[in-house]
N, C-alpha and C positions, 0 to 999 in steps of 0.2 A: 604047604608051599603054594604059591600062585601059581597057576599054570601058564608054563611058556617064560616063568622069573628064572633069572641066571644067577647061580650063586647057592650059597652052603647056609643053611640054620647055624649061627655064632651062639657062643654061649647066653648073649643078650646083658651083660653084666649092663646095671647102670645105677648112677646115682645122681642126686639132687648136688648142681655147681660142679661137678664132674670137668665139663668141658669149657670153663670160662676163662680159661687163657688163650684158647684157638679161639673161640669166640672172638674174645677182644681184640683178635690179630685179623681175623675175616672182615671185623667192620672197618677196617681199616683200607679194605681192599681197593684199589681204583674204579673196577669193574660198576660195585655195588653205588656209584656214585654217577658214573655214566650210563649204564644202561636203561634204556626206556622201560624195560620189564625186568625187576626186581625179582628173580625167582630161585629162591636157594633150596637146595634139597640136603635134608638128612636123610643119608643113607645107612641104613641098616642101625636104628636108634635103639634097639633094644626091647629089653620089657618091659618099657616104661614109656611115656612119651617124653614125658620129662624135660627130657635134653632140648628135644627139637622146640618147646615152648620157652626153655628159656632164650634159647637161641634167639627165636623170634624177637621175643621182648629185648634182647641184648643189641640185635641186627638194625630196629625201629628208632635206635636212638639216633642212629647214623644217615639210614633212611626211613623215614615215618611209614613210605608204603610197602616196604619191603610183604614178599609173602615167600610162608616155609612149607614144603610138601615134603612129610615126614613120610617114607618107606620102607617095607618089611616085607620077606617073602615069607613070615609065618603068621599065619592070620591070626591066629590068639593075638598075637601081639596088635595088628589094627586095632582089634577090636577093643584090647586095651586103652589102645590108647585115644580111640573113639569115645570110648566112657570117659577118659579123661577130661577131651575136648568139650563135650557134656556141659561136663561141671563147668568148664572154664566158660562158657557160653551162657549158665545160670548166673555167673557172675558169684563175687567172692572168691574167687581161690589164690588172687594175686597177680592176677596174668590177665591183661584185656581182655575183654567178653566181645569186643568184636575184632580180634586180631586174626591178619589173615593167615591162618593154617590151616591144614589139614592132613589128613595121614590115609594113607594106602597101600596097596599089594604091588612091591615091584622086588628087581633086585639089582642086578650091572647092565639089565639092559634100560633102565631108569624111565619107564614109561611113563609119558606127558602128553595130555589130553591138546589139541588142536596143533598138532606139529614144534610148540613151544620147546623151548631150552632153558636151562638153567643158566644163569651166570655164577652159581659156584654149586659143587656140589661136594657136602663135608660127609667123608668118611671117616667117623670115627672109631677104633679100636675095631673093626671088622676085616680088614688084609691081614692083620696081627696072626688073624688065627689059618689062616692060607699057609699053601707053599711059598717059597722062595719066587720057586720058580712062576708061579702063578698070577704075580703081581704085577710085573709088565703089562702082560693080556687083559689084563682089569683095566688099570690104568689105558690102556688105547681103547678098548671100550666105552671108557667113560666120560675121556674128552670128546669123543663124535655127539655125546651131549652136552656138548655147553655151548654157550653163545660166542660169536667173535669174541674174543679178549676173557672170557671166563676161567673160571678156574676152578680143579680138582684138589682140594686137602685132603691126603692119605696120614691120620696122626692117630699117634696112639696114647695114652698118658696112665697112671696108676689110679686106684680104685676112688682117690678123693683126689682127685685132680691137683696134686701140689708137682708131678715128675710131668713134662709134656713132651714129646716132639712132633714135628710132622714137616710131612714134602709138601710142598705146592707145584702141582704140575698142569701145564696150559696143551694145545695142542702139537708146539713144538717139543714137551718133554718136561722131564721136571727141572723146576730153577732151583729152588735152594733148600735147604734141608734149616729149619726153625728150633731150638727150645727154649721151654722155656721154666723154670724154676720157682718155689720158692723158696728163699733167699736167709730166710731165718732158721738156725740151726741145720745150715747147709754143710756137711761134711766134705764133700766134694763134689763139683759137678759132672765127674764121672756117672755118678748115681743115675743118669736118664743113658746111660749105655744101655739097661735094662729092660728102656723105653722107648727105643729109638724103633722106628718102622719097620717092617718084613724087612722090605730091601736090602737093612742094613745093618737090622739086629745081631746077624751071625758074620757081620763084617768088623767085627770091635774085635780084629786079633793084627799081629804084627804084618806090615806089608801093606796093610789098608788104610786110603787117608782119614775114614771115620775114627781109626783106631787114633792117628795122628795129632789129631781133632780131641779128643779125649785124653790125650795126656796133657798135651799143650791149656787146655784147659784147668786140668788138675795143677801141673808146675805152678800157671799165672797164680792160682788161687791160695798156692801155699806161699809164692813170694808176697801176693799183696797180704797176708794177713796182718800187717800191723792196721792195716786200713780198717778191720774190723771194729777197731776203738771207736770208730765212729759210725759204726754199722754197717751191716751185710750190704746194703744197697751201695755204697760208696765203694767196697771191697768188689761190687760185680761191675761196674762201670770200671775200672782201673782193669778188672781183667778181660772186658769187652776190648779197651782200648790198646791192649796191651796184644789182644791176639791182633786187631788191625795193623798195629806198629810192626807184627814180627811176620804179616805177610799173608795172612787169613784173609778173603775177600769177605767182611763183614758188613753185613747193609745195617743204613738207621744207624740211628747215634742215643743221646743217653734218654730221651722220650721212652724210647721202648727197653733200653735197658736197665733202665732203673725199674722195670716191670719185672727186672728176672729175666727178658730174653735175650738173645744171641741167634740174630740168622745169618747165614752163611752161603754164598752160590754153591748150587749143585756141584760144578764142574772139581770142586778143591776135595768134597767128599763121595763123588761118584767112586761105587766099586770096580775093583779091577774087571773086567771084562765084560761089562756092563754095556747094552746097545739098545737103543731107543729104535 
């Protein structure tokens, strides 16, 4: 571990396309368009770098000069993923040979060279494995780094990234609770209950509006099924717009649902006794 790094060694799971649904919902961000310094942190990337290179190349299309500073408090893992960068700098591996990244020893205290911030910093599948109770404390940790208007993703998603969810939270708290699906041979979208962040994962029982959130989602999805005759995509718009109609504060409209997402204001899914 780095010395002076805040935070716990995670299992490190990762894999190749893993996280390319938050991705695609990050580049989308406001921040990443207005800020004079483009600087996103992967936090706690795993044992691979992987993630935080595609990211990169995913984030560049959006902003050309975006730069990613991928961080681990278990050093094997830099160093992994230094040999990675390596290669990616010999050029051939797929990934720009001079794109800006790089990776180092931190952990929730997010340490950045000349007082710098980040304008978002993605946390993937790493609160997963925390306490409950421990998430908060993270989370106000690690907005005091970000820039005016930036923003924290706390998402977690399954091991081939087809289940996703995630918070976004800024320094007033978190806004809205995200997922996002694929959409083919989708049984229910219950299925990212499984998925859904610390915060809220042991909140999918009666009396919580996540729990709410998850049936109402399930009912839409068994009325719209004649829709299926014309495919899953067509069947999850009808049931994006359906939880709108019935009183869901759902942001975005069929752009991003025809992706398979559904995001949602905090305030409809915050747990009961929950305090920022």
């Amino acid at each position: 571990m780095a010395s002076g790094a805040i935070g716990t060694v995670t299992r490190g799971t990762t894999n190749t396309n893993r996280l390319r649904r938050v991705d695609r919902w990050i580049a989308t961000l406001p921040v990443l368009r207005r800020t004079a310094d483009p600087l996103v942190v992967d936090l706690g990337y795993g044992a691979s770098g992987v993630t935080a290179l595609e990211l990169h190349q995913r984030l560049a299309k959006a902003r050309q000069d975006v730069e990613v500073l991928g961080l681990e408090i278990e050093p094997g893992r830099v160093a992994t993923a230094r040999a990675q960068l390596a290669a990616v700098r010999a050029g051939g591996t797929g990934f720009a040979a001079d794109a800006r990244i790089g990776f180092a020893l931190g952990g929730f205290e997010v340490p950045l060279p000349g007082g710098r911030l980040a304008a978002v910093i993605r946390a993937s599948n790493v609160l997963r494995q925390y306490d409950e109770a421990e998430v908060v404390p993270a989370w106000r940790r690690l907005v005091t780094r970000l820039q005016p208007g930036g923003v924290l993703i706390d998402g977690t998603c399954d091991e081939i990234g087809r289940i996703s969810a995630w918070v976004d939270v800024t320094a007033d708290g978190p806004q809205h609770l995200s997922i996002s699906l694929r959409l083919a041979e989708l049984d229910a979208p219950s299925i990212v209950a499984e998925r859904l962040p610390k915060i809220l994962i042991h909140r999918n029982v009666p009396g919580e509006p996540v729990h709410r959130l998850m049936l109402d989602l399930d009912r839409l999805w068994r009325i719209h099924s004649p829709l299926a005759a014309y495919g899953p995509t067509q069947r999850w718009i009808a049931v994006a717009q359906g939880m709108r109609d019935a009183g869901w504060p759902v942001r975005g409209g069929r752009t991003r649902w025809r992706l398979g997402e559904l995001t949602v204001d905090w305030a409809a899914v915050e747990p009961r006794g929950f305090s920022w």
